[in-house]
C-alpha positions as CSV (number, residue, x, y, z in Angstrom):
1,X,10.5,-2.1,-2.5
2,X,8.5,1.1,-3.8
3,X,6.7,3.8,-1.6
4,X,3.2,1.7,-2.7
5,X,5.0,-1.6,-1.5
6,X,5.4,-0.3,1.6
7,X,2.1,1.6,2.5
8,X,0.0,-0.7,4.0
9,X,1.1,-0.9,7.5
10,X,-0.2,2.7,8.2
11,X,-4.0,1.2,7.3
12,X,-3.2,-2.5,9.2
13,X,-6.4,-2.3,11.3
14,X,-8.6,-1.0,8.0
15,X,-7.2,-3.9,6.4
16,X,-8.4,-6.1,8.2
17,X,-11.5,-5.1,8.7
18,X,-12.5,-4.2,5.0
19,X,-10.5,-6.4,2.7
20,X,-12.7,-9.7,2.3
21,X,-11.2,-13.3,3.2
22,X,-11.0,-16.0,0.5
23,X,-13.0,-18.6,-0.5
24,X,-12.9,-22.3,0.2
25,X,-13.5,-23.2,-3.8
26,X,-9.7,-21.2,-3.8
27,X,-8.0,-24.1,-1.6
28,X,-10.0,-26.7,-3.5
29,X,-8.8,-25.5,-6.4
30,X,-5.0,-25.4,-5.0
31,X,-5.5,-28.8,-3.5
32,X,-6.8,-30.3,-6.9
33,X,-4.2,-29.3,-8.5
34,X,-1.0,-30.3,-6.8
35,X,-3.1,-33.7,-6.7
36,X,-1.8,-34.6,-3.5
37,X,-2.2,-33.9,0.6
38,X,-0.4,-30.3,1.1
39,X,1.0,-30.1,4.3
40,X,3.5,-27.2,4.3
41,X,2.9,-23.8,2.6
42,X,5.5,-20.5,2.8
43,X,3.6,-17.0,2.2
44,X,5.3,-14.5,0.1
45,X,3.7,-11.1,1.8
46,X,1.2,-12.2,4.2
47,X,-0.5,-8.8,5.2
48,X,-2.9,-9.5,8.4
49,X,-3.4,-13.0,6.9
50,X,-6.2,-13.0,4.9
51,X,-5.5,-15.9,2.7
52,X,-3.3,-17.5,6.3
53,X,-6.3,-18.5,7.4
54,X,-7.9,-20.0,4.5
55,X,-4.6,-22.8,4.5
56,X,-4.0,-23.2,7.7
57,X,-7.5,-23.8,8.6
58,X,-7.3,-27.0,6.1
59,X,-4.4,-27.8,8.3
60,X,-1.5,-26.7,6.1
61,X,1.2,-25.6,8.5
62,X,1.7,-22.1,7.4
63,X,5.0,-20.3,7.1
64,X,3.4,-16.4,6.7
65,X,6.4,-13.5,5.9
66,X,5.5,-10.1,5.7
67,X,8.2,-7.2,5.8
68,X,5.5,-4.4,7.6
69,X,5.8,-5.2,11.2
70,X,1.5,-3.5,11.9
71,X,0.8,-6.1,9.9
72,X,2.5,-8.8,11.3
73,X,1.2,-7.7,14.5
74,X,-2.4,-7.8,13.1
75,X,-1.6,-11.2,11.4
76,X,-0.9,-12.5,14.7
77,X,-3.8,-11.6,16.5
78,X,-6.5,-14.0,14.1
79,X,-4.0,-17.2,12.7
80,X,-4.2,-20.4,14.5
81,X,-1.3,-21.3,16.7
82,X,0.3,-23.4,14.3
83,X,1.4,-20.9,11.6
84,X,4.5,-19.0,11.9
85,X,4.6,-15.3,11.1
86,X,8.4,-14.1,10.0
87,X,9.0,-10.4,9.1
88,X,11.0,-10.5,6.3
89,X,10.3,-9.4,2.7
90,X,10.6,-11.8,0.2
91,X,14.0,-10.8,-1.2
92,X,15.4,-11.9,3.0
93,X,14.0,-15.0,3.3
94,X,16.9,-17.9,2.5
95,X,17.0,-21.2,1.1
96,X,16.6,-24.1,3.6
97,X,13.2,-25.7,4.3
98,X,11.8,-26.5,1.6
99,X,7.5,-26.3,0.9
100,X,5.0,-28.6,-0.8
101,X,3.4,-24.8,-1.3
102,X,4.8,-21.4,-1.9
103,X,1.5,-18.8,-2.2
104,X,1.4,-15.2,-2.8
105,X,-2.0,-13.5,-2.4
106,X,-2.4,-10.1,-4.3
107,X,1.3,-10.0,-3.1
108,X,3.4,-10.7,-5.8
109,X,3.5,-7.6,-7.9
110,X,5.5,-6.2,-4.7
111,X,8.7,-8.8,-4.7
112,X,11.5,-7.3,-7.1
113,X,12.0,-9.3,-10.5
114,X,15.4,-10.1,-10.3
115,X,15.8,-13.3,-9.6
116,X,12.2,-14.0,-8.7
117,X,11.3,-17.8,-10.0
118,X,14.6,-18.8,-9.0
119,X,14.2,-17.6,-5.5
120,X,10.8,-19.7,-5.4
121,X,11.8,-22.6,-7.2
122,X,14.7,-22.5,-4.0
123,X,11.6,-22.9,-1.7
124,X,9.6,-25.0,-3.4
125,X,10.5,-29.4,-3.0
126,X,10.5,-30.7,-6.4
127,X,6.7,-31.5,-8.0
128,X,6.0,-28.6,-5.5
129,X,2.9,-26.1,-6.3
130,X,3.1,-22.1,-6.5
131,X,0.2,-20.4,-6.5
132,X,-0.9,-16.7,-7.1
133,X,-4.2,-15.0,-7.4
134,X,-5.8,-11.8,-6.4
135,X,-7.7,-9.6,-8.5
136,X,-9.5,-5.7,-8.0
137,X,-13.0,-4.7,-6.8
138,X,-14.8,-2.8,-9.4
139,X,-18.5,-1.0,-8.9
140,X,-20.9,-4.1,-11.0
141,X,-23.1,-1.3,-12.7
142,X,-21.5,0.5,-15.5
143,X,-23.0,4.2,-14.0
144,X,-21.3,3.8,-10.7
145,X,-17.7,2.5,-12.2
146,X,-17.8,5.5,-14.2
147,X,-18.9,7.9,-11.6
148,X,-16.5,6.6,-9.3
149,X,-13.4,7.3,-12.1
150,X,-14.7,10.8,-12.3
151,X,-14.5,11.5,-9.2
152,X,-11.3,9.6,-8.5
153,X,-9.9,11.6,-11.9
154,X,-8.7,14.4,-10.3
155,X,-6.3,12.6,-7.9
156,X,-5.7,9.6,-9.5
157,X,-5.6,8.2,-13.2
158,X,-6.3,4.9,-11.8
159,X,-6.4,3.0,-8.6
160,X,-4.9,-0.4,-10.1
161,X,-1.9,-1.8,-10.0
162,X,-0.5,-2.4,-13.9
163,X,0.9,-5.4,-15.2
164,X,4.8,-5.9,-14.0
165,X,5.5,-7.0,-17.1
166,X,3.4,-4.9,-19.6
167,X,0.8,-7.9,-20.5
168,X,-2.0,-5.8,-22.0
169,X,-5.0,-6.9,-20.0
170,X,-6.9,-8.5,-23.2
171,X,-4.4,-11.3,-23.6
172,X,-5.5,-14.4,-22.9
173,X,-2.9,-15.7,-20.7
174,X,-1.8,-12.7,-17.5
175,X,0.7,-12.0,-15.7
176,X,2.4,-13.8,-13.3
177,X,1.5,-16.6,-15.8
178,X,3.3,-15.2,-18.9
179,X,6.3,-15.0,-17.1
180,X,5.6,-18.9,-15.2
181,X,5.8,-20.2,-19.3
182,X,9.0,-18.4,-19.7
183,X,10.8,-19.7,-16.8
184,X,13.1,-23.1,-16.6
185,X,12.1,-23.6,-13.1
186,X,8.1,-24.3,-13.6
187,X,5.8,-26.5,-15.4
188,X,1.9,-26.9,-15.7
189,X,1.2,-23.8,-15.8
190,X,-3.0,-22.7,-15.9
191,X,-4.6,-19.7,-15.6
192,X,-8.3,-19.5,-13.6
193,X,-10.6,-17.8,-12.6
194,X,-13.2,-17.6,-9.5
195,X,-16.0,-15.6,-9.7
196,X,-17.1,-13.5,-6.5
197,X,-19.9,-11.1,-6.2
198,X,-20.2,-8.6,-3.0
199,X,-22.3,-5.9,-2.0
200,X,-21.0,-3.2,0.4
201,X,-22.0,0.0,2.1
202,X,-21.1,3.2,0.6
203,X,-19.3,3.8,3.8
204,X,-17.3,0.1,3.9
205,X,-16.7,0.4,-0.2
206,X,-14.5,3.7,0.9
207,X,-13.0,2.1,3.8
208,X,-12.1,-0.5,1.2
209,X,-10.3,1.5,-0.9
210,X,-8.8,3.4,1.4
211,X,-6.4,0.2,1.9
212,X,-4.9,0.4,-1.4
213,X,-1.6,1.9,-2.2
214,X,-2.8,4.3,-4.8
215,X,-4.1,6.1,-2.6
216,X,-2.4,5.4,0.6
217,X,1.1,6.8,-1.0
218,X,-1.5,10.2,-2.1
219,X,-1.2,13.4,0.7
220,X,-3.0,13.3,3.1
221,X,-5.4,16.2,2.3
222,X,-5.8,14.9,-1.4
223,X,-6.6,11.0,0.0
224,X,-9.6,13.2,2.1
225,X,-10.2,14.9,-0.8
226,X,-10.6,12.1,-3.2
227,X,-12.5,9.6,-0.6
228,X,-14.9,12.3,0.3
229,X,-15.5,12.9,-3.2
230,X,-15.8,9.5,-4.4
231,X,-18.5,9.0,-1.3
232,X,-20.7,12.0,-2.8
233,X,-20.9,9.9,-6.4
234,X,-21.7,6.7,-4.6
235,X,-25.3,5.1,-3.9
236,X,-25.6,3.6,-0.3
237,X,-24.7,0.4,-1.1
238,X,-23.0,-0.3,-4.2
239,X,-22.7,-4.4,-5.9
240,X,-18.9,-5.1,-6.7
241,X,-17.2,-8.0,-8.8
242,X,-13.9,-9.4,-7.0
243,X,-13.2,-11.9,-9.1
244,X,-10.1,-13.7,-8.1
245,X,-7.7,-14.5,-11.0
246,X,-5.7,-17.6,-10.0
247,X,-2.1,-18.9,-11.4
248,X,-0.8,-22.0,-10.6
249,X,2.4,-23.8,-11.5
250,X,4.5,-26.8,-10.4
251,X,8.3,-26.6,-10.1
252,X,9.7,-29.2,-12.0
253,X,11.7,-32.1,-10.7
254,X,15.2,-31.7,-10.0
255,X,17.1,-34.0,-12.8
């Protein structure tokens, strides 16, 4: 796992207080698709549970792994009793139970490649769904996106995580879809998205980014550097997209 991969558990608390939980048209949309009741799901990177919640609210018995024990611990303190946190990455957990539903939320850029769909597939019963989705935050007016670059410039080229596999961001089809169509193991694969639209203080809008690893894995005197920099540029409450990009795919059937 990179140094980005494995920033987050410094921040656990901020996380949960400034990243935003997900929608219910997110499950509908999960639920549509695998076209029948769900009733067991396995997290790939669970952070404080964010997207937990969301499933095992609609009664999917959750399965949540995270490899950053503050997290965990954070996970733990706001998911119902009937999810199971694991700390494990990825990569550790083994074959055995198998899941109507294997889920990453903005998660899966940080599991290694190698052997990735096959190590899904291995969790997933046959007909079973995988999902993805996550997406960034950007400043909604044009003059505020730009004045929040400048004043990021100095630290930071950019604050987003690129494609794992290179897909330049105006194809139509992203990754971790490009790389669903190219695998034996899935099916069915569709690409969507779900519009979201937030307004924050200047104040939470710092604390937000202040949870992601671009800046996290920065010194500590150039993260107060560029935070107290990009707070000067911002108005005192700034509207964001967070547009959630959703993948879903179905693992074929065993023949």
């Amino acid at each position: 796992m990179s140094d980005r991969a494995l920033s987050f558990g410094a921040r656990a608390e901020a996380y949960e207080r400034f990243r935003p939980g997900y929608p219910d048209r997110l499950f509908d949309m999960v639920a549509a698709y695998a076209g029948h009741p769900l009733r067991t799901a396995l997290e790939i990177g669970a952070g404080t549970g964010k997207a937990t919640r969301l499933f095992a609210r609609r009664g999917i018995v959750v399965t949540a792994t995270e490899p950053d024990g503050a997290m965990l611990a954070e996970l733990r303190k706001h998911v119902p009793a009937h999810v199971t946190a694991v700390r494990a990455a990825f990569e550790d957990v083994r074959p055995g139970e198998r899941y109507g539903l294997v889920y990453a939320a903005a998660a899966l850029h940080w599991t290694s490649p190698e052997g990735r769909w096959a190590r899904v597939a291995g969790l997933l019963e046959p007909g079973g769904v995988f999902a993805s989705f996550g997406g960034p935050f950007r400043p909604a007016d044009p003059a505020v996106e730009e004045a929040v670059r400048a004043a990021r410039a100095p630290f930071l080229e950019s604050d987003e995580v690129p494609s794992p596999d290179g897909t330049p961001p105006e194809h139509t089809m992203q990754w971790p879809g490009t790389e669903l169509q190219r695998s034996e193991w899935f099916t069915d694969v569709r690409q969507s998205l779900i519009e979201r639209h937030l307004t924050l203080s200047a104040r939470d809008y710092v604390g937000h980014l202040s949870t992601i690893s671009a800046y996290l894995v920065l010194p500590a005197a150039a993260r107060r550097q560029v935070f107290e920099q990009i707070a000067r540029a911002l108005p005192e409450r700034i509207e964001l997209t967070a547009d959630l990009t959703v993948h879903l795919a179905r693992r074929r059937a065993e023949g």
